[in-house]
N, CA, C and O atoms as a printed pandas DataFrame, in Angstrom:
     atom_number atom_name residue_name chain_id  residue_number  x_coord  y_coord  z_coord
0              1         N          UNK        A               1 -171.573 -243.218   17.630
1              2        CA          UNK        A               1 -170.344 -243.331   16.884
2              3         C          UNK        A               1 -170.192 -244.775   16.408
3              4         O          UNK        A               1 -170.361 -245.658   17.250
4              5         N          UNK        A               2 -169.891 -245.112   15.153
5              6        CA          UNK        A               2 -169.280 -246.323   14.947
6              7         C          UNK        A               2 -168.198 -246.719   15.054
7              8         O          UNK        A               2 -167.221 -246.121   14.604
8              9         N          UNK        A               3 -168.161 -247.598   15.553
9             10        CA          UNK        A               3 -167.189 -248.411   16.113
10            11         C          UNK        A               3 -166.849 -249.733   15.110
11            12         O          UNK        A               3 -165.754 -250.245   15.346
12            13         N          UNK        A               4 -167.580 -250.311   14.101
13            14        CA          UNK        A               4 -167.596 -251.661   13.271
14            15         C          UNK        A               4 -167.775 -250.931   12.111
15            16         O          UNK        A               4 -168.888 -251.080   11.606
16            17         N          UNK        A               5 -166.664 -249.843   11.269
17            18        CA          UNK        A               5 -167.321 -250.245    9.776
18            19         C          UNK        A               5 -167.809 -250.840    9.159
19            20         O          UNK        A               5 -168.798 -250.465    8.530
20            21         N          UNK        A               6 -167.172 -252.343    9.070
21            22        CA          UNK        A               6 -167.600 -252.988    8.581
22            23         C          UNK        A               6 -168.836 -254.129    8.616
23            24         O          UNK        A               6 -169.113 -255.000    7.791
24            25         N          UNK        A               7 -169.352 -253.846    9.657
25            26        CA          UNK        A               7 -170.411 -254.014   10.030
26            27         C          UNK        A               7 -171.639 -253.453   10.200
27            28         O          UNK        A               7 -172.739 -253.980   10.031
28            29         N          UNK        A               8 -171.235 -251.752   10.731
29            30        CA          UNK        A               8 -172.020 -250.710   10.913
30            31         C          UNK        A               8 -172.603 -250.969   11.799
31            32         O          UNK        A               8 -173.825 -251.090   11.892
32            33         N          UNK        A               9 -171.559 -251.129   12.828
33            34        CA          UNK        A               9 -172.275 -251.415   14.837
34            35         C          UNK        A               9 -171.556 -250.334   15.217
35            36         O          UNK        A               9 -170.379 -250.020   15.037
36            37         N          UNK        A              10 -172.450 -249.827   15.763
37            38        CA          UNK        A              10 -172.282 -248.456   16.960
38            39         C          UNK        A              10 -172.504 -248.554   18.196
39            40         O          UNK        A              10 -173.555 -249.080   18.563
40            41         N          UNK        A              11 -171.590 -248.082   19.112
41            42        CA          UNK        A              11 -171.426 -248.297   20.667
42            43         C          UNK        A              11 -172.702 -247.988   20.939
43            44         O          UNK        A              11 -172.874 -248.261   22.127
44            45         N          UNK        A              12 -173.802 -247.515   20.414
45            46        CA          UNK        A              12 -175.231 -247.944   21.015
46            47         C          UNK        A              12 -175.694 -249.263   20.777
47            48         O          UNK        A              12 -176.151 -250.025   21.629
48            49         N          UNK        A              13 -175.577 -249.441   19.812
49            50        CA          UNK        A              13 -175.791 -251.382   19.531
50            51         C          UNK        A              13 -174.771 -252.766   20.608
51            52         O          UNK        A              13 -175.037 -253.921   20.941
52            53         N          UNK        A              14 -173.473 -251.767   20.859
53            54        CA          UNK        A              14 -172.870 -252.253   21.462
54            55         C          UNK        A              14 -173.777 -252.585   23.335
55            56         O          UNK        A              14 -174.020 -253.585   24.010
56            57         N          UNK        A              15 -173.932 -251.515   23.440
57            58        CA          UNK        A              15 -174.595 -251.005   24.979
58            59         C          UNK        A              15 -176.116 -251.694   25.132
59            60         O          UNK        A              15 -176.582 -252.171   26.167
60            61         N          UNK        A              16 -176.721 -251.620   23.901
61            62        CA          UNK        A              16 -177.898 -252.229   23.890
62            63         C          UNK        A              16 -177.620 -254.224   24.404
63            64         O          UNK        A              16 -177.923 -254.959   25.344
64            65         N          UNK        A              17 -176.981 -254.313   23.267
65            66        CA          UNK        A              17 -176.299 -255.984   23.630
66            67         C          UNK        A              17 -176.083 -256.521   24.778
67            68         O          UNK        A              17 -176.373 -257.668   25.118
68            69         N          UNK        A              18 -175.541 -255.657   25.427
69            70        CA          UNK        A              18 -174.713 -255.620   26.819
70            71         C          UNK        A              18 -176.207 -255.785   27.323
71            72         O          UNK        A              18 -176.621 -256.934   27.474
72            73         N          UNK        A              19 -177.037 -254.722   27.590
73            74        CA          UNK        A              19 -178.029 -254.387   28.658
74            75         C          UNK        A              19 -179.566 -255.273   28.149
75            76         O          UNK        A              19 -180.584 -255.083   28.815
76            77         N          UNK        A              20 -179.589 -256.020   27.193
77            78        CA          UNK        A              20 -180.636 -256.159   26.740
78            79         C          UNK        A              20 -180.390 -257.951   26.153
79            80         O          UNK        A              20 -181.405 -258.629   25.992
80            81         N          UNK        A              21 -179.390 -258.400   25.954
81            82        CA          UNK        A              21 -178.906 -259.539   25.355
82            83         C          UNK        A              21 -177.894 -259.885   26.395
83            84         O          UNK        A              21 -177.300 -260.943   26.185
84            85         N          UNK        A              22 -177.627 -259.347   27.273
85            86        CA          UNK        A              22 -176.599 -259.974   28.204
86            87         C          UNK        A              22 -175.208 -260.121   27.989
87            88         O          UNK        A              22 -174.507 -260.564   28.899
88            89         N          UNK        A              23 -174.610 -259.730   26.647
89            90        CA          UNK        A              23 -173.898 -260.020   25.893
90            91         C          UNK        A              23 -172.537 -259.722   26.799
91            92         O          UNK        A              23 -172.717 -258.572   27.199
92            93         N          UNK        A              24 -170.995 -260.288   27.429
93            94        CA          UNK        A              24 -170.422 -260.408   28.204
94            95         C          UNK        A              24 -169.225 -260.156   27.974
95            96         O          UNK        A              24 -168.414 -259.627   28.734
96            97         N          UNK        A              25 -169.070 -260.544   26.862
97            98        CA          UNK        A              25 -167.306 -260.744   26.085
98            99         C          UNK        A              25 -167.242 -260.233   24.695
99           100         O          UNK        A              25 -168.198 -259.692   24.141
100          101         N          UNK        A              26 -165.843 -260.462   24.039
101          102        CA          UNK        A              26 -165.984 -260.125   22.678
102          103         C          UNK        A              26 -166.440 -260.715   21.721
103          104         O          UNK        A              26 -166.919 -260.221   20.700
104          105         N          UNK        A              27 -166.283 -262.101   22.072
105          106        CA          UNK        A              27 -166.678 -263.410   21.488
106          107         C          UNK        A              27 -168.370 -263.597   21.054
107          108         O          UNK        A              27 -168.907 -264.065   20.050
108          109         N          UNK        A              28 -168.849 -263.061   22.181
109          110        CA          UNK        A              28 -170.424 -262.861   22.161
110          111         C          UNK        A              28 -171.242 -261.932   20.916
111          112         O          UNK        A              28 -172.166 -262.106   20.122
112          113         N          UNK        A              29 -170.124 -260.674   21.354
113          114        CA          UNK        A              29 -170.399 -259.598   21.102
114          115         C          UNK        A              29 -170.056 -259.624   19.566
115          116         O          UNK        A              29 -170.463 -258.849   18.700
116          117         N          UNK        A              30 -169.276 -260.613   19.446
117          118        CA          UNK        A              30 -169.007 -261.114   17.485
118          119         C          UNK        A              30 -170.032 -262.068   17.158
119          120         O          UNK        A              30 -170.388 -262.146   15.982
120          121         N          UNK        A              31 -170.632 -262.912   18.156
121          122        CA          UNK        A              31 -171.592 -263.564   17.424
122          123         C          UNK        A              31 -172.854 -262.990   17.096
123          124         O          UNK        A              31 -173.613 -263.274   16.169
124          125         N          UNK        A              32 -172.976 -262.045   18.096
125          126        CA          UNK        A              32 -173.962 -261.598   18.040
126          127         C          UNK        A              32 -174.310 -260.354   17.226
127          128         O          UNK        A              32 -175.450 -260.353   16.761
128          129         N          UNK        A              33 -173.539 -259.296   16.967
129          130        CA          UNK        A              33 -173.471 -258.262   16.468
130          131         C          UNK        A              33 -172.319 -257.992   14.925
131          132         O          UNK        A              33 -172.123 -256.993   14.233
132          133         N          UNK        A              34 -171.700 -259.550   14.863
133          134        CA          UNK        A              34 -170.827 -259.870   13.876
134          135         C          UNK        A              34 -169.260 -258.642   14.064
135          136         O          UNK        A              34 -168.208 -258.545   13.432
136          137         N          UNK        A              35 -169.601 -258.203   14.759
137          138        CA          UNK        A              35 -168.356 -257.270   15.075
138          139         C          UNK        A              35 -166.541 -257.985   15.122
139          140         O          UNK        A              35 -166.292 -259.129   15.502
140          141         N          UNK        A              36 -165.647 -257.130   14.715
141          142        CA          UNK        A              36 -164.486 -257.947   14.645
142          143         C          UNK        A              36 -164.519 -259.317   13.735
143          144         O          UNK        A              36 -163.964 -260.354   14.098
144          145         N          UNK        A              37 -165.011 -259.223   12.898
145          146        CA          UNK        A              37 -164.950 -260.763   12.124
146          147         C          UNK        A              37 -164.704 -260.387   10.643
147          148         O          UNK        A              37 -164.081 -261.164    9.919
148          149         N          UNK        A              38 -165.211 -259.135   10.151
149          150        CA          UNK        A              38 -163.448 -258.765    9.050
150          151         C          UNK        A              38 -162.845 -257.957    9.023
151          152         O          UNK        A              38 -162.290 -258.616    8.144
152          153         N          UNK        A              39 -162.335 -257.136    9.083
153          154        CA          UNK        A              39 -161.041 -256.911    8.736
154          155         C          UNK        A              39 -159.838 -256.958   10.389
155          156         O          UNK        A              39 -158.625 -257.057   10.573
156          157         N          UNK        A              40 -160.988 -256.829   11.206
157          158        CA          UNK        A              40 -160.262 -256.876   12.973
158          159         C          UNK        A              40 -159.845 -255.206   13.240
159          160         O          UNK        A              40 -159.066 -254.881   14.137
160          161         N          UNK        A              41 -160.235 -254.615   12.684
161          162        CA          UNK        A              41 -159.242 -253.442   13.433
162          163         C          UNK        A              41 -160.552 -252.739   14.290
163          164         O          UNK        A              41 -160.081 -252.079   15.216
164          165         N          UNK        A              42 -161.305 -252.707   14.279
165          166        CA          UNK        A              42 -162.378 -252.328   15.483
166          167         C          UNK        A              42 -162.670 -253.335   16.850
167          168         O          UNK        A              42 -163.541 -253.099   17.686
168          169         N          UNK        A              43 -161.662 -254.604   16.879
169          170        CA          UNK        A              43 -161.566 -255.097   18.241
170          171         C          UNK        A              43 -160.983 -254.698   19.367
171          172         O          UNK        A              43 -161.285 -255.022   20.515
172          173         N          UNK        A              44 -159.974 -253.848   18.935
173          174        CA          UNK        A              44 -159.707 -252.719   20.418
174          175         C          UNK        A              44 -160.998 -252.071   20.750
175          176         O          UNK        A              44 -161.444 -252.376   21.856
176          177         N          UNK        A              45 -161.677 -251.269   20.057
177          178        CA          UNK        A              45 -162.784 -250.215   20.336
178          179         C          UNK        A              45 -163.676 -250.806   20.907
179          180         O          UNK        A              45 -163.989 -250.640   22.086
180          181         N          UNK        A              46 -164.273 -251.696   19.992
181          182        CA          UNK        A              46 -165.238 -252.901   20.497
182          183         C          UNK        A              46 -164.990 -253.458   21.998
183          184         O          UNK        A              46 -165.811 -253.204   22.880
184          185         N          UNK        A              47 -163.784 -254.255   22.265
185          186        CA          UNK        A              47 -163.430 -254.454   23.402
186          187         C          UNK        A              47 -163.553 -253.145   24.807
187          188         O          UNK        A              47 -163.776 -253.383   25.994
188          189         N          UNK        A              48 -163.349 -251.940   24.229
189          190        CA          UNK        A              48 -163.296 -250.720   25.373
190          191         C          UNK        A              48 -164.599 -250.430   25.646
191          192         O          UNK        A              48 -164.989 -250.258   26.801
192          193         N          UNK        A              49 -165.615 -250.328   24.279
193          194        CA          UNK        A              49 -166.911 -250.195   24.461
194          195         C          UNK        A              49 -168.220 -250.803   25.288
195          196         O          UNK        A              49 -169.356 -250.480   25.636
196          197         N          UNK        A              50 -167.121 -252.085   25.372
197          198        CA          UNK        A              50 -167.949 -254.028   25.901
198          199         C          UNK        A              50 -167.572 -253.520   27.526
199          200         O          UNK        A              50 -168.386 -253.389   28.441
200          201         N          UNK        A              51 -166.474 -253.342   27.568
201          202        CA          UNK        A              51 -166.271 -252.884   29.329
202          203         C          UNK        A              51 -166.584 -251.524   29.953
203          204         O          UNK        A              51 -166.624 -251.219   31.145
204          205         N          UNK        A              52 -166.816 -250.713   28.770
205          206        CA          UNK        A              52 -167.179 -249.747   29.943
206          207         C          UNK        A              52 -168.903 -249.848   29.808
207          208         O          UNK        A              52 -169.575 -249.150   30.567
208          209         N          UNK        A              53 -169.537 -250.690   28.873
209          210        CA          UNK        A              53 -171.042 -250.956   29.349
210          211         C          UNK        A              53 -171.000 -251.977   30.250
211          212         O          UNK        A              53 -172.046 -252.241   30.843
212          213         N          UNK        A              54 -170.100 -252.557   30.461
213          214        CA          UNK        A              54 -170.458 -253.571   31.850
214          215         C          UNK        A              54 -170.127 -252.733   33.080
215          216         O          UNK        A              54 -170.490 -252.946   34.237
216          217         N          UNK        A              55 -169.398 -251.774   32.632
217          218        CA          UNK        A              55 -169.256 -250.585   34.166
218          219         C          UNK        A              55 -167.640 -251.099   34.471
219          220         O          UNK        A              55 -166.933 -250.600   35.347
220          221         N          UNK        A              56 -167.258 -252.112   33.629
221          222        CA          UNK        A              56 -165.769 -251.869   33.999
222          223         C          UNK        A              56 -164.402 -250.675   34.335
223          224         O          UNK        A              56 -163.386 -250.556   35.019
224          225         N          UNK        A              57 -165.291 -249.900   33.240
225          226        CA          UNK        A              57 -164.540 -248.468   32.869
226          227         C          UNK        A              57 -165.159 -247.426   34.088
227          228         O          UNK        A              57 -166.352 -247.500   34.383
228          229         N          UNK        A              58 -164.387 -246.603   34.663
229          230        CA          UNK        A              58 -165.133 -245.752   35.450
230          231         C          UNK        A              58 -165.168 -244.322   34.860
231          232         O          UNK        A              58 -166.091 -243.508   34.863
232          233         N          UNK        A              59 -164.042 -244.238   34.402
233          234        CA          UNK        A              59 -163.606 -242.851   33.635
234          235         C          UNK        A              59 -164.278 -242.613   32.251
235          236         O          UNK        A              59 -164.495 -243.731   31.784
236          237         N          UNK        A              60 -164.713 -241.626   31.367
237          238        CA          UNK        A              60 -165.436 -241.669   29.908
238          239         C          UNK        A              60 -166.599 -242.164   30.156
239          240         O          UNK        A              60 -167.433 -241.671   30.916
240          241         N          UNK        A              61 -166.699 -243.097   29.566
241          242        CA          UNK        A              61 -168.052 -243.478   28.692
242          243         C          UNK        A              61 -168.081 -243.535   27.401
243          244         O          UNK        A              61 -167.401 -242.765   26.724
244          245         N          UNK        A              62 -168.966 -244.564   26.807
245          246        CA          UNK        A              62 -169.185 -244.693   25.072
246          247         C          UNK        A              62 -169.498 -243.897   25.129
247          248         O          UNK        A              62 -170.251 -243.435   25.987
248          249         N          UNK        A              63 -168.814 -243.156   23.770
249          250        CA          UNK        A              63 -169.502 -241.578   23.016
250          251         C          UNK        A              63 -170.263 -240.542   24.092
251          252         O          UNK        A              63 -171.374 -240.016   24.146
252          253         N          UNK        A              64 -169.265 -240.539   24.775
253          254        CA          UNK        A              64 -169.964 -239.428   25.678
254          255         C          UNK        A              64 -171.125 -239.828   26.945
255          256         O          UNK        A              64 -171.689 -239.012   27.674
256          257         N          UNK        A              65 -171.297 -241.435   26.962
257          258        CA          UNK        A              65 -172.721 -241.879   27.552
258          259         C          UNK        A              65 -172.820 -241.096   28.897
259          260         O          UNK        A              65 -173.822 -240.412   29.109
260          261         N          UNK        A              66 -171.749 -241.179   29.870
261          262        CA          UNK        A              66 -171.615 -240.722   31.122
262          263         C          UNK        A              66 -172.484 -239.237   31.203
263          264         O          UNK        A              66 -173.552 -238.774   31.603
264          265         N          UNK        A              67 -170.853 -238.743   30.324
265          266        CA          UNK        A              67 -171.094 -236.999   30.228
266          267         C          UNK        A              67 -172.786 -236.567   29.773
267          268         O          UNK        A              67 -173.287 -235.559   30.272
268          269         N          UNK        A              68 -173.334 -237.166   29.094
269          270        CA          UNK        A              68 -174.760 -237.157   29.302
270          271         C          UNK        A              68 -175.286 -237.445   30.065
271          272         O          UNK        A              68 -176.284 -236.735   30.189
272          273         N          UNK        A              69 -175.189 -238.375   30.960
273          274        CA          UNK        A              69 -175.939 -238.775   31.771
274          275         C          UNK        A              69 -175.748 -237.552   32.822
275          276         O          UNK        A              69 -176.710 -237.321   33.554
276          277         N          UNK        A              70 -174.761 -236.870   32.936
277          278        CA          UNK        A              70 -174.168 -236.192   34.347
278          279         C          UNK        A              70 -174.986 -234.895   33.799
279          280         O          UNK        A              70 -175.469 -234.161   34.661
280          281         N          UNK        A              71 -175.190 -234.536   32.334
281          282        CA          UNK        A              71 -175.586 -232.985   32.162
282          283         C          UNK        A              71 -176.937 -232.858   32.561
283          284         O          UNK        A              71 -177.491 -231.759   32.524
């Protein structure tokens, strides 16, 4: 799913970042993936996406990641 129109970053690019680039925060996650840097309205999503690949989130998962993992 995308998450950055305007970028065209998807909570797999997001998850990849995280697990593969180390990527920690949102700040990162804008330098690195340019996410949230125009128009801003995908920094909520972005932000939910950034914590539940660090495992912050226990409940969901990006786009279903969990619920796959569990089927």
């Amino acid at each position: 799913m995308y998450v950055c129109l305007c970028k065209g970053v998807t909570c797999s690019a997001i998850r990849s970042a995280v697990n593969e680039q180390g990527v920690a925060s949102l700040r990162e996650l804008s330098r690195n993936l340019g996410v949230a840097t125009q128009c801003g309205k995908c920094a909520h999503s972005a932000r939910q996406v950034l914590h539940e690949a660090l495992g912050a989130c226990s409940a969901g998962g990006c786009c279903g990641a969990s619920a796959d993992a569990a089927a």
